[in-house]
C-alpha positions as CSV (number, residue, x, y, z in Angstrom):
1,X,14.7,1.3,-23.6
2,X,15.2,-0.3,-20.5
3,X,16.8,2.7,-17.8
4,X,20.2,0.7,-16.1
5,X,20.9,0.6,-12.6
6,X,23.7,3.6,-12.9
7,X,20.7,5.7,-14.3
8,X,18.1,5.2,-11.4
9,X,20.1,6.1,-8.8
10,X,21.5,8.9,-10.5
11,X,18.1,10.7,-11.1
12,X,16.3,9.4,-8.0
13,X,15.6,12.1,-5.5
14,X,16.3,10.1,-2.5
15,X,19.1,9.1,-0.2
16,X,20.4,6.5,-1.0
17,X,20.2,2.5,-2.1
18,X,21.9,-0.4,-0.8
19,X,22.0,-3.7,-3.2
20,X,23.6,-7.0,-2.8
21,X,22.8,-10.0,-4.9
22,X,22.3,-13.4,-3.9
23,X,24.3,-15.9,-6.2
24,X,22.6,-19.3,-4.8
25,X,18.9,-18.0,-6.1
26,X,20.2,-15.4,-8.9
27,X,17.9,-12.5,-6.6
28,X,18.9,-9.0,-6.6
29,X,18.3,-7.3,-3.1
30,X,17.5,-3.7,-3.0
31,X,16.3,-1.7,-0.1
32,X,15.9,1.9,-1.2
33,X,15.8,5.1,1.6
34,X,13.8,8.1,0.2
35,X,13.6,10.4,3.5
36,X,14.8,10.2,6.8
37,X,13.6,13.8,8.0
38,X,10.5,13.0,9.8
39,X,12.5,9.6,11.7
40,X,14.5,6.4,10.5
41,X,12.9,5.0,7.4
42,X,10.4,2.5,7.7
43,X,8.9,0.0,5.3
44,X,7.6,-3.6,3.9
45,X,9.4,-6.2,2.0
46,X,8.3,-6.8,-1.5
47,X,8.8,-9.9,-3.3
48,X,8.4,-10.2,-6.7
49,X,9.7,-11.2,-10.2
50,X,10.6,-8.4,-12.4
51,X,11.6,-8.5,-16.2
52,X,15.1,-7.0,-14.9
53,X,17.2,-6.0,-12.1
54,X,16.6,-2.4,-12.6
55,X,12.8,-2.7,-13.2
56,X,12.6,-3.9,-9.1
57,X,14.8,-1.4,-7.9
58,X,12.6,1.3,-9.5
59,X,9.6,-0.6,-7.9
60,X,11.4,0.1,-4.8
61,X,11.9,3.4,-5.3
62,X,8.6,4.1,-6.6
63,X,7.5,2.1,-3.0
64,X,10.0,4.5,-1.0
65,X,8.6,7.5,-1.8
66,X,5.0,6.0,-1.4
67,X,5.9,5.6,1.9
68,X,7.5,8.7,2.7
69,X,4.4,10.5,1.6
70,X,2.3,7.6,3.9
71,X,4.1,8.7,7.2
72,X,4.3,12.6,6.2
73,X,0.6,12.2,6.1
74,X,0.0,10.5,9.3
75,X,2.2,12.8,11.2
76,X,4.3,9.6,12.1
77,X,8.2,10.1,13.1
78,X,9.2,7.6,10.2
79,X,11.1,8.1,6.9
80,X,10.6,6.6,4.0
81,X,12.1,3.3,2.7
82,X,10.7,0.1,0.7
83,X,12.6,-3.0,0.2
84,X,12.2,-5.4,-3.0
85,X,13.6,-8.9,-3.3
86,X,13.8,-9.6,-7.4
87,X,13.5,-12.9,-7.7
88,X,14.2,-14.7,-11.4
89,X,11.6,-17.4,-10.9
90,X,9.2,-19.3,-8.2
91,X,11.9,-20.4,-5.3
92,X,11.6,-24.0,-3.6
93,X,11.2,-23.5,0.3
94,X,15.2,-24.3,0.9
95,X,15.9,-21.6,-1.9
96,X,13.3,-19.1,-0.3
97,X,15.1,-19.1,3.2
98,X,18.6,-19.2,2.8
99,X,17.7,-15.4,0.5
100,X,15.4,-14.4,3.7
101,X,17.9,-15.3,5.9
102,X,20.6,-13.5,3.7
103,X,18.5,-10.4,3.2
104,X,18.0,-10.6,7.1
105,X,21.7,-10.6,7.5
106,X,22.2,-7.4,5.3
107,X,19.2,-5.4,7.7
108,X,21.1,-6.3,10.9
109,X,24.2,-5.2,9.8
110,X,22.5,-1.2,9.0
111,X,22.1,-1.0,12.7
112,X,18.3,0.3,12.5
113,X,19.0,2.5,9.6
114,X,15.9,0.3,7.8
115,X,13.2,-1.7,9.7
116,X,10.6,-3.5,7.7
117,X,7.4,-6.0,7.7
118,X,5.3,-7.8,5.3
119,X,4.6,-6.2,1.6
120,X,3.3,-7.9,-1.6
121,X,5.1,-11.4,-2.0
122,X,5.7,-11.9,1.6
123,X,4.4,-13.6,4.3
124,X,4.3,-14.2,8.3
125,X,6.7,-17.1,7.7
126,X,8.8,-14.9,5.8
127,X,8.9,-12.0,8.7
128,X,9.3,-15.2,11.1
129,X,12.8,-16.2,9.2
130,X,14.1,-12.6,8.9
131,X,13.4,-12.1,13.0
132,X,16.0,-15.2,13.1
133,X,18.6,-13.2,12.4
134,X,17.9,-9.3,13.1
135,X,15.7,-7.1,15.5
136,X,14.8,-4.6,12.8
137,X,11.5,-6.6,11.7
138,X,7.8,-5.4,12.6
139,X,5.0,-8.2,13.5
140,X,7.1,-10.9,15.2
141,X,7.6,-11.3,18.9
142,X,10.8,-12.9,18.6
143,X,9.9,-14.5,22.2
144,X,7.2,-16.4,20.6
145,X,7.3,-16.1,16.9
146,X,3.7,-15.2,16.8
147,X,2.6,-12.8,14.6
148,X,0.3,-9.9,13.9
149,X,-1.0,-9.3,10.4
150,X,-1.4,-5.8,8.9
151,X,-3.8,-6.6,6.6
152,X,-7.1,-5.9,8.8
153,X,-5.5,-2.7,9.9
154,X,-5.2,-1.6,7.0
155,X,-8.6,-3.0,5.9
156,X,-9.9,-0.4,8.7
157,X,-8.3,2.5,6.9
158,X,-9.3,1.4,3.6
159,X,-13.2,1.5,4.9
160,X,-13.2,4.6,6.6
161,X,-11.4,6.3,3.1
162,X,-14.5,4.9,1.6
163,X,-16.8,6.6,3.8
164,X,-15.1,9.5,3.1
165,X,-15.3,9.4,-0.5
166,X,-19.2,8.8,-0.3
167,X,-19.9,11.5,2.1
168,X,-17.9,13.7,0.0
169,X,-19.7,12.1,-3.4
170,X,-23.4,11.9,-2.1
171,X,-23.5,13.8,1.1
172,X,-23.5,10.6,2.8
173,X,-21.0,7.7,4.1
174,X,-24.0,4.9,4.3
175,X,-22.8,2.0,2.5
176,X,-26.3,0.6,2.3
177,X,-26.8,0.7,-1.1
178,X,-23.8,1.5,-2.3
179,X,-22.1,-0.6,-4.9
180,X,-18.0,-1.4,-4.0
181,X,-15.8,-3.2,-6.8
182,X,-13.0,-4.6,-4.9
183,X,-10.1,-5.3,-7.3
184,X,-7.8,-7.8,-5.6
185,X,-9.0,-9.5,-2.4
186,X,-5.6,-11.1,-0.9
187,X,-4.4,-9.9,2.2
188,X,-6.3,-6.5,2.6
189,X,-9.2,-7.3,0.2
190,X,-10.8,-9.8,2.0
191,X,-10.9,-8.4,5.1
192,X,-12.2,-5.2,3.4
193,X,-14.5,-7.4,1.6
194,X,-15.9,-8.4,5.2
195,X,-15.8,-4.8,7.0
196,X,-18.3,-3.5,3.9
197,X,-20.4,-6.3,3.7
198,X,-21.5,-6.4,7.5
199,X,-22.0,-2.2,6.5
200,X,-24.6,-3.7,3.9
201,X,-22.4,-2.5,0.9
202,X,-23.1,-4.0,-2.4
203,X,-19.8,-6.0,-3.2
204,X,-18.5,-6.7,-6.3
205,X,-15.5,-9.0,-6.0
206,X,-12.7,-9.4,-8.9
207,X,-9.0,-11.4,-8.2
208,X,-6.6,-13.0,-11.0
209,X,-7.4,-15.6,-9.0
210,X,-11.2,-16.2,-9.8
211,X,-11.8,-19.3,-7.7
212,X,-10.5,-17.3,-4.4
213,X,-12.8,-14.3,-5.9
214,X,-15.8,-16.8,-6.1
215,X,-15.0,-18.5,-3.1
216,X,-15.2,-15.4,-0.9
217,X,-17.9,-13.7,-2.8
218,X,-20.1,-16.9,-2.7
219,X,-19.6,-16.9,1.0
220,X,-20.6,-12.9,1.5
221,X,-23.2,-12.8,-0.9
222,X,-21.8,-10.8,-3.5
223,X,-21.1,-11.2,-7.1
224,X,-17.9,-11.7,-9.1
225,X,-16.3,-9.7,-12.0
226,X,-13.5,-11.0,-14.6
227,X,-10.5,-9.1,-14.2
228,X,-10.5,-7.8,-17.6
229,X,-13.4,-6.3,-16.5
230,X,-13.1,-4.0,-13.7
231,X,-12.5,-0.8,-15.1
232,X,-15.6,-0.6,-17.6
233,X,-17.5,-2.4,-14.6
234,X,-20.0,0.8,-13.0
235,X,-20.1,1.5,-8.9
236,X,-20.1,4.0,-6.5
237,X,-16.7,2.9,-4.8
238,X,-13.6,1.3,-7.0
239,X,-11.1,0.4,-4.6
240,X,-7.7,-1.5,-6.5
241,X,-6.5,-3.6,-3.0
242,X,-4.0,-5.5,-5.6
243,X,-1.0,-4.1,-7.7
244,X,-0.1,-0.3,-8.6
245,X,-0.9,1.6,-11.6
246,X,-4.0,0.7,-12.5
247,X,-4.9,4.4,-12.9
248,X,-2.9,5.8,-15.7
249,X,-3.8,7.3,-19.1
250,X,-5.3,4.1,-20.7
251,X,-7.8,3.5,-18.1
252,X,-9.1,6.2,-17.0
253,X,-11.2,7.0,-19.7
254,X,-12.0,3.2,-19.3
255,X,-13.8,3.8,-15.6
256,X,-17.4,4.2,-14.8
257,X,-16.9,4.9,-11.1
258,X,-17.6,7.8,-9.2
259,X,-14.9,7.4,-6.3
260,X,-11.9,5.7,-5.6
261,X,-10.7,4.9,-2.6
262,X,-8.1,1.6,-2.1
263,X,-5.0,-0.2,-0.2
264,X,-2.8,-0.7,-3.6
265,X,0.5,2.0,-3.1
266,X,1.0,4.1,-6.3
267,X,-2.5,3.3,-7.5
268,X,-1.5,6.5,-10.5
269,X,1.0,5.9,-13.0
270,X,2.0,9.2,-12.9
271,X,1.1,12.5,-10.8
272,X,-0.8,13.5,-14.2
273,X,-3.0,10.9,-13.7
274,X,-4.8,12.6,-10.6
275,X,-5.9,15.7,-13.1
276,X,-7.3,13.1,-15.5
277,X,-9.5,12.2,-12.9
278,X,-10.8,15.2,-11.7
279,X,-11.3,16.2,-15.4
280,X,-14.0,13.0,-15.4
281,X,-15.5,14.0,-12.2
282,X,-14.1,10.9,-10.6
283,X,-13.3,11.5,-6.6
284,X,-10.0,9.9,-5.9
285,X,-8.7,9.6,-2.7
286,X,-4.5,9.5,-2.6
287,X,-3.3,6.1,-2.0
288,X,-0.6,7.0,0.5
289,X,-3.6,8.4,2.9
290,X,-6.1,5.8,2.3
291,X,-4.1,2.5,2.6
292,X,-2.3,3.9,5.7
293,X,-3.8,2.2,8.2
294,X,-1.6,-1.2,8.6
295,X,1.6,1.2,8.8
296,X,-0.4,3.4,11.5
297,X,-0.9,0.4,13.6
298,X,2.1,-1.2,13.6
299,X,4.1,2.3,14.2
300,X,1.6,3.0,17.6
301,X,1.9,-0.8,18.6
302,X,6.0,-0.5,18.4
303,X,5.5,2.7,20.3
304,X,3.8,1.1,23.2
305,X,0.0,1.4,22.3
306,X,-2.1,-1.8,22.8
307,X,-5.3,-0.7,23.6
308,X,-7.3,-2.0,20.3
309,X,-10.1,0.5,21.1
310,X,-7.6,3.2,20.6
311,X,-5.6,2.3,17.7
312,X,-9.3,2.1,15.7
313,X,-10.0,5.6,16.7
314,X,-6.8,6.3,15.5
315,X,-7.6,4.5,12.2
316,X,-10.8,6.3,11.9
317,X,-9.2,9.3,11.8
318,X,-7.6,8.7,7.9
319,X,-11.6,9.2,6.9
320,X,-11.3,12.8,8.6
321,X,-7.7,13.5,7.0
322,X,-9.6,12.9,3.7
323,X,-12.5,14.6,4.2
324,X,-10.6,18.1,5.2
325,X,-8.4,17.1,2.0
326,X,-11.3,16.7,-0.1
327,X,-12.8,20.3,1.5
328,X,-9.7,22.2,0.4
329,X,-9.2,20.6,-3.2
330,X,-12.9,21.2,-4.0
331,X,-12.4,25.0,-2.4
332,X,-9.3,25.4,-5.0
333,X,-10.4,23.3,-8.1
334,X,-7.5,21.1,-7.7
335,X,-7.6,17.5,-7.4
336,X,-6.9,15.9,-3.8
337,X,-3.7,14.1,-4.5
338,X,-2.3,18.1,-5.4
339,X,-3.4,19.4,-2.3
340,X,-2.2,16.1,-0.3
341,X,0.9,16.0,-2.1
342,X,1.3,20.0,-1.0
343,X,0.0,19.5,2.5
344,X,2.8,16.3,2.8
345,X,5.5,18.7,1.8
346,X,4.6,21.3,4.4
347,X,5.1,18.6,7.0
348,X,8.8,17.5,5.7
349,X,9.9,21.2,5.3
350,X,9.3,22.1,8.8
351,X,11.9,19.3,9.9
Protein backbone atom coordinates (compact mmCIF):
# COMPACT_ATOMS: atom_id res chain seq x y z
CA UNK A 1 0.00 0.00 0.00
CA UNK A 2 1.09 3.14 -1.14
CA UNK A 3 2.24 5.37 2.42
CA UNK A 4 0.16 9.13 1.91
CA UNK A 5 1.70 12.37 2.26
CA UNK A 6 0.17 12.86 5.97
CA UNK A 7 2.13 9.49 6.74
CA UNK A 8 5.68 10.57 5.55
CA UNK A 9 5.95 13.47 7.30
CA UNK A 10 4.62 12.16 10.29
CA UNK A 11 7.26 9.36 10.72
CA UNK A 12 10.21 11.16 9.06
CA UNK A 13 12.86 12.11 11.42
CA UNK A 14 13.63 15.35 9.98
CA UNK A 15 12.73 18.98 10.27
CA UNK A 16 10.51 19.72 8.23
CA UNK A 17 9.04 19.79 4.37
CA UNK A 18 7.75 22.53 2.34
CA UNK A 19 5.41 21.55 -0.81
CA UNK A 20 3.56 23.57 -3.25
CA UNK A 21 2.13 22.27 -6.52
CA UNK A 22 2.30 23.69 -9.78
CA UNK A 23 -1.30 23.61 -11.53
CA UNK A 24 -0.01 24.72 -15.14
CA UNK A 25 2.33 21.32 -15.37
CA UNK A 26 0.34 19.13 -12.72
CA UNK A 27 4.26 18.93 -10.68
CA UNK A 28 4.35 18.52 -7.09
CA UNK A 29 7.37 20.49 -5.46
CA UNK A 30 8.89 19.24 -2.39
CA UNK A 31 12.09 20.41 -0.77
CA UNK A 32 12.65 18.40 2.32
CA UNK A 33 15.17 19.70 5.41
CA UNK A 34 16.66 16.66 7.46
CA UNK A 35 19.37 18.62 9.65
CA UNK A 36 20.44 21.96 10.11
CA UNK A 37 22.90 21.30 13.10
CA UNK A 38 26.20 21.28 11.34
CA UNK A 39 24.92 24.83 9.07
CA UNK A 40 21.91 25.72 6.69
CA UNK A 41 20.84 22.75 4.71
CA UNK A 42 22.30 22.30 1.49
CA UNK A 43 21.34 20.26 -1.53
CA UNK A 44 20.61 19.34 -5.51
CA UNK A 45 17.44 19.50 -7.37
CA UNK A 46 16.00 16.36 -8.55
CA UNK A 47 13.71 15.93 -11.38
CA UNK A 48 11.98 13.11 -11.99
CA UNK A 49 8.62 11.25 -12.66
CA UNK A 50 7.30 9.27 -9.80
CA UNK A 51 4.32 6.80 -9.79
CA UNK A 52 2.78 9.35 -7.07
CA UNK A 53 3.11 12.44 -5.27
CA UNK A 54 4.23 10.78 -2.08
CA UNK A 55 6.65 8.31 -3.85
CA UNK A 56 8.95 11.78 -4.79
CA UNK A 57 8.59 13.31 -1.58
CA UNK A 58 10.03 10.11 0.05
CA UNK A 59 12.72 10.26 -2.72
CA UNK A 60 13.43 13.57 -1.21
CA UNK A 61 13.61 12.47 2.03
CA UNK A 62 15.54 9.49 1.41
CA UNK A 63 17.95 12.31 -0.66
CA UNK A 64 17.90 14.68 2.65
CA UNK A 65 19.24 12.46 4.92
CA UNK A 66 21.90 11.21 2.23
CA UNK A 67 23.01 14.46 2.36
CA UNK A 68 23.07 15.09 5.91
CA UNK A 69 25.29 12.12 6.39
CA UNK A 70 27.47 13.56 3.09
CA UNK A 71 28.36 16.88 4.90
CA UNK A 72 28.65 15.13 8.56
CA UNK A 73 31.23 13.22 6.81
CA UNK A 74 33.21 15.84 5.24
CA UNK A 75 33.27 17.99 8.28
CA UNK A 76 31.38 20.65 6.17
CA UNK A 77 29.12 23.44 8.06
CA UNK A 78 26.01 22.33 5.90
CA UNK A 79 22.74 20.63 6.87
CA UNK A 80 20.98 18.35 5.04
CA UNK A 81 18.24 19.05 2.52
CA UNK A 82 17.28 17.58 -1.06
CA UNK A 83 14.76 19.00 -3.37
CA UNK A 84 12.55 16.83 -5.96
CA UNK A 85 10.35 18.24 -8.64
CA UNK A 86 7.56 15.33 -9.49
CA UNK A 87 6.80 15.71 -12.67
CA UNK A 88 3.52 13.66 -14.38
CA UNK A 89 5.17 13.36 -17.79
CA UNK A 90 8.12 14.66 -20.26
CA UNK A 91 7.51 18.77 -20.08
CA UNK A 92 7.87 20.90 -23.53
CA UNK A 93 10.60 23.66 -22.91
CA UNK A 94 7.77 26.48 -22.14
CA UNK A 95 6.17 23.97 -19.60
CA UNK A 96 9.80 23.22 -18.09
CA UNK A 97 10.57 26.99 -17.22
CA UNK A 98 7.63 28.53 -16.11
CA UNK A 99 7.87 25.25 -13.05
CA UNK A 100 11.76 26.27 -12.76
CA UNK A 101 11.01 29.62 -12.50
CA UNK A 102 8.09 28.87 -9.98
CA UNK A 103 10.18 26.47 -7.88
CA UNK A 104 12.88 29.43 -8.08
CA UNK A 105 10.32 31.75 -6.65
CA UNK A 106 9.45 29.42 -3.69
CA UNK A 107 13.62 29.19 -2.77
CA UNK A 108 13.91 33.03 -2.72
CA UNK A 109 11.12 33.48 -0.59
CA UNK A 110 12.98 30.89 2.44
CA UNK A 111 15.55 33.53 2.67
CA UNK A 112 18.64 31.04 2.50
CA UNK A 113 16.97 28.50 4.70
CA UNK A 114 17.66 25.91 1.39
CA UNK A 115 20.37 26.55 -1.30
CA UNK A 116 20.64 23.96 -4.04
CA UNK A 117 22.42 22.89 -7.60
CA UNK A 118 22.12 20.32 -10.10
CA UNK A 119 20.81 16.56 -9.17
CA UNK A 120 19.47 13.79 -11.35
CA UNK A 121 16.98 15.34 -14.02
CA UNK A 122 18.58 18.69 -14.07
CA UNK A 123 20.72 20.61 -15.93
CA UNK A 124 23.04 23.83 -16.29
CA UNK A 125 20.12 25.49 -18.17
CA UNK A 126 17.92 24.49 -15.40
CA UNK A 127 20.36 26.13 -12.56
CA UNK A 128 20.63 29.10 -15.21
CA UNK A 129 16.59 29.71 -14.97
CA UNK A 130 16.33 29.26 -11.22
CA UNK A 131 19.44 32.01 -10.73
CA UNK A 132 16.81 34.31 -12.64
CA UNK A 133 14.89 34.65 -9.88
CA UNK A 134 16.84 33.81 -6.53
CA UNK A 135 20.55 33.93 -5.05
CA UNK A 136 20.26 30.65 -3.22
CA UNK A 137 21.61 28.51 -6.39
CA UNK A 138 25.18 26.87 -6.49
CA UNK A 139 27.21 26.83 -10.07
CA UNK A 140 25.85 30.02 -11.75
CA UNK A 141 27.63 33.32 -11.75
CA UNK A 142 24.65 35.26 -12.07
CA UNK A 143 27.04 38.09 -13.71
CA UNK A 144 27.67 35.90 -16.53
CA UNK A 145 25.48 32.88 -16.41
CA UNK A 146 28.34 30.62 -16.86
CA UNK A 147 28.46 27.62 -15.17
CA UNK A 148 30.54 25.10 -13.33
CA UNK A 149 29.54 21.37 -13.45
CA UNK A 150 29.90 19.01 -10.46
CA UNK A 151 30.09 16.14 -12.21
CA UNK A 152 34.16 15.91 -12.65
CA UNK A 153 34.35 16.84 -8.99
CA UNK A 154 32.70 14.38 -8.04
CA UNK A 155 34.24 11.98 -10.64
CA UNK A 156 37.52 12.90 -8.56
CA UNK A 157 36.03 11.57 -5.37
CA UNK A 158 34.53 8.62 -6.91
CA UNK A 159 38.25 7.52 -8.15
CA UNK A 160 40.12 8.11 -5.15
CA UNK A 161 37.00 5.82 -3.20
CA UNK A 162 38.13 3.28 -5.67
CA UNK A 163 41.67 3.40 -4.77
CA UNK A 164 40.66 3.00 -1.51
CA UNK A 165 38.70 0.00 -1.91
CA UNK A 166 41.53 -1.80 -3.86
CA UNK A 167 44.25 -0.96 -1.51
CA UNK A 168 41.96 -2.11 1.16
CA UNK A 169 40.95 -5.42 -1.20
CA UNK A 170 44.48 -6.35 -2.62
CA UNK A 171 46.92 -4.33 -0.71
CA UNK A 172 47.16 -2.14 -3.57
CA UNK A 173 45.32 1.02 -5.28
CA UNK A 174 46.97 0.30 -8.99
CA UNK A 175 44.24 0.29 -11.31
CA UNK A 176 46.40 -1.42 -13.96
CA UNK A 177 44.78 -4.42 -14.20
CA UNK A 178 42.05 -3.94 -12.47
CA UNK A 179 38.60 -4.53 -13.94
CA UNK A 180 35.83 -1.37 -13.13
CA UNK A 181 32.04 -1.91 -14.22
CA UNK A 182 30.64 1.42 -14.36
CA UNK A 183 26.90 1.23 -14.11
CA UNK A 184 25.49 4.57 -15.56
CA UNK A 185 27.87 6.89 -17.38
CA UNK A 186 25.80 10.32 -17.53
CA UNK A 187 27.07 13.12 -15.77
CA UNK A 188 29.65 11.53 -13.32
CA UNK A 189 30.15 8.31 -15.21
CA UNK A 190 31.83 9.57 -18.00
CA UNK A 191 34.09 11.57 -16.56
CA UNK A 192 34.95 8.66 -14.17
CA UNK A 193 35.03 6.55 -17.10
CA UNK A 194 38.01 8.92 -18.35
CA UNK A 195 39.90 9.42 -14.91
CA UNK A 196 40.25 5.29 -14.71
CA UNK A 197 41.03 4.72 -18.17
CA UNK A 198 44.10 7.21 -18.37
CA UNK A 199 44.97 4.96 -14.68
CA UNK A 200 45.03 1.91 -17.17
CA UNK A 201 41.84 0.48 -15.49
CA UNK A 202 40.01 -2.16 -17.31
CA UNK A 203 36.51 -0.55 -18.07
CA UNK A 204 33.49 -2.15 -18.43
CA UNK A 205 30.82 0.33 -19.41
CA UNK A 206 26.85 -0.32 -19.02
CA UNK A 207 24.00 2.73 -19.44
CA UNK A 208 19.99 2.24 -20.24
CA UNK A 209 21.20 4.12 -22.83
CA UNK A 210 23.45 1.58 -24.84
CA UNK A 211 24.37 3.72 -27.81
CA UNK A 212 25.81 6.53 -25.26
CA UNK A 213 27.48 3.29 -23.42
CA UNK A 214 29.00 2.22 -26.87
CA UNK A 215 29.74 5.51 -27.93
CA UNK A 216 32.00 6.23 -24.99
CA UNK A 217 33.32 2.87 -24.49
CA UNK A 218 34.27 2.56 -28.32
CA UNK A 219 36.07 5.81 -27.88
CA UNK A 220 38.19 4.63 -24.43
CA UNK A 221 38.78 1.28 -25.51
CA UNK A 222 36.61 -0.56 -23.26
CA UNK A 223 33.80 -2.94 -23.62
CA UNK A 224 30.10 -2.68 -22.98
CA UNK A 225 27.67 -4.68 -20.73
CA UNK A 226 23.64 -4.85 -21.12
CA UNK A 227 22.09 -3.46 -18.23
CA UNK A 228 20.39 -6.53 -17.23
CA UNK A 229 23.58 -7.57 -16.80
CA UNK A 230 25.63 -5.76 -14.44
CA UNK A 231 25.13 -7.45 -11.33
CA UNK A 232 26.06 -11.10 -12.37
CA UNK A 233 28.89 -9.31 -14.56
CA UNK A 234 32.53 -10.29 -12.45
CA UNK A 235 35.24 -7.22 -11.51
CA UNK A 236 37.24 -5.95 -9.07
CA UNK A 237 35.43 -2.47 -8.75
CA UNK A 238 31.36 -2.09 -9.24
CA UNK A 239 30.72 1.36 -9.09
CA UNK A 240 26.53 2.24 -9.70
CA UNK A 241 27.16 6.19 -11.00
CA UNK A 242 23.20 5.98 -11.97
CA UNK A 243 20.03 5.54 -9.74
CA UNK A 244 19.83 4.36 -6.00
CA UNK A 245 19.10 1.03 -4.64
CA UNK A 246 20.66 -1.12 -6.69
CA UNK A 247 22.07 -2.91 -3.61
CA UNK A 248 19.21 -4.46 -1.71
CA UNK A 249 18.23 -8.03 -0.86
CA UNK A 250 17.58 -9.31 -4.46
CA UNK A 251 20.89 -8.36 -5.76
CA UNK A 252 23.26 -8.93 -3.63
CA UNK A 253 23.47 -12.46 -3.84
CA UNK A 254 23.29 -11.61 -7.65
CA UNK A 255 27.08 -9.73 -7.49
CA UNK A 256 30.38 -11.20 -8.37
CA UNK A 257 32.38 -8.12 -7.32
CA UNK A 258 34.80 -7.81 -4.75
CA UNK A 259 34.43 -3.86 -3.99
CA UNK A 260 32.02 -1.25 -4.41
CA UNK A 261 32.77 2.07 -4.58
CA UNK A 262 30.24 4.75 -6.67
CA UNK A 263 28.51 8.39 -7.14
CA UNK A 264 24.72 7.00 -6.94
CA UNK A 265 23.17 8.44 -3.27
CA UNK A 266 21.50 5.63 -1.31
CA UNK A 267 23.14 3.00 -3.43
CA UNK A 268 21.45 0.23 -0.24
CA UNK A 269 17.88 -0.24 -0.09
CA UNK A 270 18.02 -0.40 3.39
CA UNK A 271 20.85 -0.13 6.26
CA UNK A 272 20.50 -4.09 6.30
CA UNK A 273 21.75 -4.24 3.16
CA UNK A 274 25.44 -3.24 4.20
CA UNK A 275 25.56 -6.57 6.55
CA UNK A 276 24.56 -8.57 3.48
CA UNK A 277 27.54 -7.53 2.05
CA UNK A 278 29.96 -7.95 4.39
CA UNK A 279 28.39 -11.47 4.91
CA UNK A 280 29.68 -12.07 1.03
CA UNK A 281 32.92 -10.65 1.53
CA UNK A 282 32.11 -7.76 -0.69
CA UNK A 283 34.03 -4.27 0.43
CA UNK A 284 31.51 -1.55 0.08
CA UNK A 285 32.32 1.80 0.48
CA UNK A 286 29.23 4.20 1.96
CA UNK A 287 27.86 6.18 -0.76
CA UNK A 288 27.54 9.44 1.16
CA UNK A 289 31.56 9.38 1.59
CA UNK A 290 32.47 8.22 -1.82
CA UNK A 291 30.24 10.43 -4.14
CA UNK A 292 31.09 13.42 -1.94
CA UNK A 293 33.32 15.15 -3.93
CA UNK A 294 31.04 17.53 -6.25
CA UNK A 295 29.34 18.74 -2.84
CA UNK A 296 33.02 19.24 -1.38
CA UNK A 297 33.87 21.46 -4.24
CA UNK A 298 31.25 23.50 -4.64
CA UNK A 299 30.98 24.14 -0.64
CA UNK A 300 35.12 25.30 -0.64
CA UNK A 301 34.50 27.29 -4.06
CA UNK A 302 31.33 29.20 -2.26
CA UNK A 303 33.67 29.69 0.64
CA UNK A 304 36.27 31.50 -1.33
CA UNK A 305 38.69 28.67 -2.47
CA UNK A 306 39.75 28.71 -6.15
CA UNK A 307 42.98 27.35 -6.23
CA UNK A 308 42.21 23.97 -8.34
CA UNK A 309 45.36 22.44 -6.96
CA UNK A 310 43.90 22.67 -3.57
CA UNK A 311 40.34 21.69 -3.92
CA UNK A 312 41.93 18.11 -5.57
CA UNK A 313 44.01 17.61 -2.46
CA UNK A 314 40.99 18.18 -0.73
CA UNK A 315 39.18 15.62 -2.88
CA UNK A 316 41.90 13.14 -2.44
CA UNK A 317 41.39 13.17 0.96
CA UNK A 318 37.69 11.06 0.69
CA UNK A 319 40.21 8.00 -0.32
CA UNK A 320 41.98 8.57 3.27
CA UNK A 321 38.43 9.06 5.09
CA UNK A 322 37.72 5.59 3.67
CA UNK A 323 40.63 3.97 4.19
CA UNK A 324 40.78 4.85 8.20
CA UNK A 325 36.84 3.76 7.89
CA UNK A 326 37.68 0.59 6.36
CA UNK A 327 40.75 0.08 9.22
CA UNK A 328 38.18 0.42 12.10
CA UNK A 329 35.24 -1.78 10.50
CA UNK A 330 37.70 -4.59 9.71
CA UNK A 331 39.32 -3.99 13.58
CA UNK A 332 35.46 -4.53 14.82
CA UNK A 333 33.97 -7.02 12.26
CA UNK A 334 31.47 -4.58 11.35
CA UNK A 335 30.74 -3.39 7.94
CA UNK A 336 31.98 0.20 6.94
CA UNK A 337 28.63 1.91 6.36
CA UNK A 338 28.09 0.81 10.60
CA UNK A 339 31.12 2.38 11.55
CA UNK A 340 30.49 5.53 9.03
CA UNK A 341 27.11 5.83 9.99
CA UNK A 342 28.50 5.83 13.88
CA UNK A 343 31.41 8.08 13.17
CA UNK A 344 28.65 10.66 11.22
CA UNK A 345 26.60 10.65 14.41
CA UNK A 346 29.51 11.55 16.68
CA UNK A 347 29.99 14.62 14.48
CA UNK A 348 26.17 15.90 14.66
CA UNK A 349 25.97 15.23 18.49
CA UNK A 350 28.81 17.47 19.33
CA UNK A 351 26.82 20.48 17.79
Amino acid sequence: MTESIEQLVEDWDGLAVVSRYHSPTGSWIFVAFHDARLGSPCGGTRLAHYPSPSAGLRDAMRLARGMTHKWAALKFKQGGGKAVLAVPEDLDATGRRELLLDYGRLLESLGGVFSTGRDLGTSDDDMRVLSEVTAHVHGVDRDNQETRDPGPYTAHGVAAAVRAVLQSAFESDELAGRSVLIQGVGGVGEPLARRLAAAGATLLLSDVDETRAAKLAQELGASTVPAADVYETECDVYAPCALGATLNEETIPLLRCRTIAGSANNQLAEDDDAERLRARGILYAPDFIANGGGALAFGLINSGLTDEGRIARRLDGIGTNLSDVFREAASRGESPHSVAIRRIQDVLDRR
